[in-house]
N, C-alpha and C positions, 0 to 999 in steps of 0.2 A: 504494500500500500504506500504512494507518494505520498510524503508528509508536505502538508498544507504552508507553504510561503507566506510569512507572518506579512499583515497590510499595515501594520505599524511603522510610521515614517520615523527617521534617525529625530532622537532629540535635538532641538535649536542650539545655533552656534552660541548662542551666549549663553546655554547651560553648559555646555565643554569648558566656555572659559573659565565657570568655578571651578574652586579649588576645591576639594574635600573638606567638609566644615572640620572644621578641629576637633569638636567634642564628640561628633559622632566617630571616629579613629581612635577618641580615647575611650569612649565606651564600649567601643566591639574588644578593645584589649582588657578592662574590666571585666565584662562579662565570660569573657574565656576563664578567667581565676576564679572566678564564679562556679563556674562548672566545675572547678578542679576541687571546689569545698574551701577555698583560701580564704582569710580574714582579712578584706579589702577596706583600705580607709580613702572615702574619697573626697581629696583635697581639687576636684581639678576643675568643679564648676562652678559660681556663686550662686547659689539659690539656697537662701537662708533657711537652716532649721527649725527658728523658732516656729512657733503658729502665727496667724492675723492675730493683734488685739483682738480680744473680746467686747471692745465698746468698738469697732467695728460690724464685728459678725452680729451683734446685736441689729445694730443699723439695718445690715443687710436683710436678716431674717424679717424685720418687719418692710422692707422694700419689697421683698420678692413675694410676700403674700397680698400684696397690694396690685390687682390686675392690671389697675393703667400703666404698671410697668411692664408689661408681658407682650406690647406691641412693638413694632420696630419705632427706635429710636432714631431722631434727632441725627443727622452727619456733623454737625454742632457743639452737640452734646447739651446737656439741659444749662439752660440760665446760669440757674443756682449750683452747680455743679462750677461753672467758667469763674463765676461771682466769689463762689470759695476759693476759686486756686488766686485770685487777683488779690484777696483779704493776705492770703499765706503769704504771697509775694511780697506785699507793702509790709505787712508784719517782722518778716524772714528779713527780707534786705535793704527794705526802703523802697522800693522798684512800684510804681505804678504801672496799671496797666489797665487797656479798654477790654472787660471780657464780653464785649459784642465782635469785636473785630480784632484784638491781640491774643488772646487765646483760644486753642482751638485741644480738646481733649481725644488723645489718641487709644486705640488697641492696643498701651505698650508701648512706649516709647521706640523701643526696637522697630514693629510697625512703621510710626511715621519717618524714620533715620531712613528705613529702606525705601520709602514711597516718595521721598523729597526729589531726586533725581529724576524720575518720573514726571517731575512738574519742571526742572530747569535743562536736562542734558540732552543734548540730540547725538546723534551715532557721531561717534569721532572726538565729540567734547572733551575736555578734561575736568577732572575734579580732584584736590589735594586731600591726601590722606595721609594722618601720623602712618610711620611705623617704628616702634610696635604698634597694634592699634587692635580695639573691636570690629572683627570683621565684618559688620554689616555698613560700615562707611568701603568697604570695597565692592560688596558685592551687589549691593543698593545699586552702588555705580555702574558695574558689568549690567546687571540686568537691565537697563535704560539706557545701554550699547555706550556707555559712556567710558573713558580710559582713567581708571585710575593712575596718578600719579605720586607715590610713594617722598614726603620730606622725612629726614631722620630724628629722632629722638635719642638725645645721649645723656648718659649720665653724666659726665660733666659738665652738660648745661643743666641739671637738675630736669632731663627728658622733658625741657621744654625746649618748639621749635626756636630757630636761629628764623626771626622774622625777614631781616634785611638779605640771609642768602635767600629766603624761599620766595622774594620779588623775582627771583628769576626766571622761577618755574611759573609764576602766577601769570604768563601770555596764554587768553585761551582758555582758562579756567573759569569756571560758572560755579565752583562751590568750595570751600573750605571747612574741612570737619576738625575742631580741638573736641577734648573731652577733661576736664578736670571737678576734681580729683578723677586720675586716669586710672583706666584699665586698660594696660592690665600693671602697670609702671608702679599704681600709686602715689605717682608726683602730683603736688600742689601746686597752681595759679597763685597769682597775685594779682589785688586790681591794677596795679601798675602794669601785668603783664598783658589782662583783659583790656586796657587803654591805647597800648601800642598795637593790638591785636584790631581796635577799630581804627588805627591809623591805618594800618595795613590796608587794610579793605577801603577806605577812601582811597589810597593813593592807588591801587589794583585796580578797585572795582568788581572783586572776589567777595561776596558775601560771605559771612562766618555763621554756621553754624555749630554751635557748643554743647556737646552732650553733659548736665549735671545728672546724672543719675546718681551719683554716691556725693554730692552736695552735704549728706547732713550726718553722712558717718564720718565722726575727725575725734581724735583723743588728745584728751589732757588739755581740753580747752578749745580747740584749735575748731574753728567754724570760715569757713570755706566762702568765700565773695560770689555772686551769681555774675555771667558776662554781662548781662542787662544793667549792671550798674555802673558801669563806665560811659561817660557824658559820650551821648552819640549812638551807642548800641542798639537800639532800636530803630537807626535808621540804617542800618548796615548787615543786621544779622538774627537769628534769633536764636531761644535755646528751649533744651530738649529735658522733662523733667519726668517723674515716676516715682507711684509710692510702693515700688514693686521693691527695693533695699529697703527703704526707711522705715515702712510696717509691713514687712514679711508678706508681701502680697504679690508674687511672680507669678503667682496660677490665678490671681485675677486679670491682669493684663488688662493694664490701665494706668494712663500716662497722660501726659500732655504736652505739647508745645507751645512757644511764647514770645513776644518779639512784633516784629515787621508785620505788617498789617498785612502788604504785598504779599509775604513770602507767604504767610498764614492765610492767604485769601488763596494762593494757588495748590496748596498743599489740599486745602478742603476741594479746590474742583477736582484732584486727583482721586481723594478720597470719596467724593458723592459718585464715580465712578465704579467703583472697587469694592467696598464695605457700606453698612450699614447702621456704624457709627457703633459705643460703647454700650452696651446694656444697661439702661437706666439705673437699675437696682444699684450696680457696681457704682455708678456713679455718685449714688447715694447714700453709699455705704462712704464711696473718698472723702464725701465733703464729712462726715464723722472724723474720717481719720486725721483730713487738715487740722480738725479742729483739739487736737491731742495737748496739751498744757506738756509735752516735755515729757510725761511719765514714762510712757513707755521708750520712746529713742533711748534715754536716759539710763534704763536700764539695759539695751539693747548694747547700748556703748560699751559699760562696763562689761559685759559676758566677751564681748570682740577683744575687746582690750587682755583682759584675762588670759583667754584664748593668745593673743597677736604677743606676749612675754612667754608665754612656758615655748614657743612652738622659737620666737627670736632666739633662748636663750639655749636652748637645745639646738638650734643649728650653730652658732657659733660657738657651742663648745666642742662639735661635731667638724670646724675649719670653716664654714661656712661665711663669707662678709659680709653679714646683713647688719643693717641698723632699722628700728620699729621707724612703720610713714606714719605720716601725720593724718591718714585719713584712707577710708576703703578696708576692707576685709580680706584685703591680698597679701601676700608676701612675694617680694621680685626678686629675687634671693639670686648674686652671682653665683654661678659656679664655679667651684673652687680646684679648678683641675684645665686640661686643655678638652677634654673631651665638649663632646656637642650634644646641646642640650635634649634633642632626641635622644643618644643614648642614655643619659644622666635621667630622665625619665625612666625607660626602660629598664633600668637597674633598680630605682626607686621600686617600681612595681613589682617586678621579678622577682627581684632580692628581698621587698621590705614590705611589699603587698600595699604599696601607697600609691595613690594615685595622683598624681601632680603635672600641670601640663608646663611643655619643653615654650622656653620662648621665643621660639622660630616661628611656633605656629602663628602667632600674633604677628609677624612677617620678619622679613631678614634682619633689620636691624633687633630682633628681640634675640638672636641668638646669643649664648653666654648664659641666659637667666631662667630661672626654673619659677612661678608661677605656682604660691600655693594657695588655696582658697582655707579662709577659714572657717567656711558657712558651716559646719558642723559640729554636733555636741561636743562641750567641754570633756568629758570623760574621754572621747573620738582623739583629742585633738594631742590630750595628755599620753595616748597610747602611743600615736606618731610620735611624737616626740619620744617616748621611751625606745621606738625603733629608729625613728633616728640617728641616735645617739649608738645604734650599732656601728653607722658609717665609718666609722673609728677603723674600721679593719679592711674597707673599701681600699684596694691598691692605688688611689689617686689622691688621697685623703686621712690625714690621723686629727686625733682628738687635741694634737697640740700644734695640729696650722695656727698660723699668725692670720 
């Protein structure tokens, strides 16, 4: 019997051009130890432990039994839902904002980062991205036929860009993505550095787009500037916010963007194309969560913090040259050997059953650095560390590197 010639046409050129997501490569090498019965910890994606607040889920529970939220919503998003994030704003940083026309509430902030280039890049465009970076400012870009163009991030400029070399690369470019506090770096902003950042983009003509997603995780004080605050920023750029770190809410997927009228008036026509806007309930459940007095961040800090010294102090007794960042749940941890950080993974896992992602995958410039999450139980974090602290006998590595 002739077996039947599949009518399936080859996947689009600009699915080829992705790259393999990172985290699904780290999860298919998981799950393999998985199978073997191994005691896997895993450090390698952020998506916090804890649960929603409970003055949340309360919120919610009484939204979602309420039917007039069970019809499609708003591409908008409700009023009172824009109204609260414009309160948080002015509250949080000072920042006014119109929430008829400056804000626009997304599926996820991740969502609208990928759907923005969709509203400015035509096939052949450029668009500036850190590297290391969050791969959805690259692939946002591929898929809207757009050319990523990769500026560097070092640590000796504290993995902030060199503004005055990246006028080079800005011919031709229609978007600039920063993120701070970065992932996967964990480097801090400054407003002095959000200031030269809307110099840039007048003197370009390169719009900045700023990913805050970890805005409001910072230790021992340390509270983090929005771009929006720098005289000018709202007519040059906007930024990209979510309560998906700040109250453990990654499985709601619910975000917002903020800024430019323009930029936020084109991203919604992308969007009333594509989606059908945020689930009311959810959105009613955020404005709850806006409205939190400190409590719970507060004690979210300290579990991170906790967390971010046993896990410091155990690598560096282990050779490691880390020092605690000032903000995010990451650790960007040199490697302390010549090897490359794909293998320095691999060994981690192998050897120590931890799962930690290599920082290539965040692109070229992140090689050298290993990426740990700390989204996981304190008990979890203190066990890593007690394996950790085997690396001592790793032939690249003892317990008394400098």
């Amino acid at each position: 019997m002739t077996a039947m010639r599949s009518i399936i046409p080859p996947v689009a050129g600009r699915l080829q051009q992705l790259p393999p997501y990172l985290f699904v490569q780290i999860d298919a090498m998981k799950n393999r130890l998985l199978r073997q019965g191994r005691d896997v910890i895993d450090m390698g994606v952020g998506d916090p432990d804890e649960p929603t607040p409970g003055f949340v889920l309360q919120a919610m529970v009484k939204a979602i039994k309420d039917r007039a939220n069970h019809q499609y919503p708003s591409n908008k998003g409700l009023a009172v839902f824009r109204e609260a994030i414009a309160r948080w704003y002015r509250k949080r940083f000072g920042v006014t904002l119109d929430p008829a026309a400056e804000i626009l509430p997304l599926i996820g902030s991740k969502e609208g980062i990928a759907h923005l280039p969709l509203a400015y890049v035509n096939p052949g465009d450029r668009v500036l991205c850190p590297d290391p970076c969050y791969p959805p400012y690259r692939t946002g870009t591929i898929l809207a036929g757009g050319i990523p163009v990769s500026f560097p991030l070092f640590s000796k400029n504290q993995f902030l860009p060199d503004l005055d070399q990246l006028k080079k690369q800005a011919r031709k470019a229609k978007l600039l993505f920063l993120n701070y506090p970065n992932n996967p770096t964990a480097a801090v902003a400054t407003l002095g550095f959000f200031r030269d950042a809307v110099a840039f983009a007048r003197k370009t003509k390169v719009p900045v787009c700023h990913d805050a997603a970890y805005s409001e995780i910072g230790y021992r004080g340390f509270r983090h500037p929005s771009f929006l605050q720098a005289p000018g920023a709202k007519e040059v750029g906007i930024e990209f916010h979510s309560l998906s770190k700040t109250f453990n809410m990654t499985g709601w997927r619910i975000g917002w963007v903020c800024g430019n009228k323009q930029m936020i008036a084109a991203l919604a026509k992308v969007k009333s194309n594509i989606d059908s806007g945020v689930f009311q309930a959810i959105q009613l459940a955020g404005i709850q969560a806006l409205r939190d007095n400190g409590g719970h961040l507060n004690r979210m800090l300290r579990i991170y913090e906790t967390r971010m010294n046993v896990m410091v102090q155990a690598l560096q007794k282990a050779g490691w040259p880390v020092t605690p960042p000032k903000a995010t749940f990451y650790l960007w941890t040199p490697i302390p050997s010549s090897k490359r950080s794909q293998e320095v993974a691999a060994d981690l896992l192998e050897k120590q059953a931890i799962v930690a992602t290599p920082g290539v995958g965040f692109g070229r410039y992140g090689e050298g650095f290993i990426r740990f999450s700390l989204s996981i139980p304190t008990p979890r974090i203190r066990e890593a560390a007690r394996r950790i602290g085997r690396l001592a006998v790793w032939p690249y590595t003892t317990a008394s590197s400098p």
